[in-house]
C-alpha positions in Angstrom: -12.6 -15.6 5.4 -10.0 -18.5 5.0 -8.3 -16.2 2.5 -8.3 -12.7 4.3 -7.1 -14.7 7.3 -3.9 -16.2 5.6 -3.3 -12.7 3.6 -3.1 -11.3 7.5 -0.7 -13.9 8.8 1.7 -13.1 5.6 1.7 -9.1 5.9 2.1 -9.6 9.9 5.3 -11.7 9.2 6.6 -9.6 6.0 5.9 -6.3 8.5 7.6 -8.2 11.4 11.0 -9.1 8.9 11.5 -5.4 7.8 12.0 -3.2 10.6 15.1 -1.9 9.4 15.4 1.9 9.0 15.6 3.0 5.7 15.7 6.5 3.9 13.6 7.6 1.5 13.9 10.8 -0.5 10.2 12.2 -2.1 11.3 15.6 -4.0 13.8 17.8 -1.7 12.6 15.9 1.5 14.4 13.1 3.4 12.6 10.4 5.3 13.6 7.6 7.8 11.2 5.4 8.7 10.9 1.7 9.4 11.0 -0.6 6.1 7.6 -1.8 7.2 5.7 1.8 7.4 6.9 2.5 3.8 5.8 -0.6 2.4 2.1 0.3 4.3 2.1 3.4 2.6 2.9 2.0 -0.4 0.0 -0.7 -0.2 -2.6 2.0 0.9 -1.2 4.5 -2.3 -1.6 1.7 -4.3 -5.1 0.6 -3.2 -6.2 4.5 -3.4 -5.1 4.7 -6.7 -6.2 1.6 -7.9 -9.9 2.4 -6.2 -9.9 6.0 -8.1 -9.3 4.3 -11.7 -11.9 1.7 -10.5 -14.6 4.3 -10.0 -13.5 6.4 -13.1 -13.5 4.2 -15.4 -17.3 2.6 -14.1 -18.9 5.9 -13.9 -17.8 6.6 -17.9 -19.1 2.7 -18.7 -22.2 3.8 -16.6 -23.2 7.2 -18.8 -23.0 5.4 -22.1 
């Protein structure tokens, strides 16, 4: 709990720090949106992502 607490208090102060605007360009389409959002939806892409190859890889460990 210790741990999740203190991981908190860093993200809060690392959101807090990068407010800032910035533009980001995915294909033909332009973005601005807070440093902070992009760096959220970078953290839940990654967590996705790393979840999916998580459960790929144990259901082929599982069937052999």
């Amino acid at each position: 709990m210790i741990v999740g607490i203190v991981v908190g208090v860093i993200g809060a102060i690392i959101a807090l720090q990068n407010l800032q605007p910035v533009e980001t360009m995915i294909f033909l389409w332009r973005f601005t949106m807070p440093h902070a959002l992009l760096l959220v939806i970078m953290l839940g892409a990654g967590f996705v992502f790393g979840m999916t190859v998580a459960l790929m890889l144990g259901v082929k460990y599982l069937h052999d």
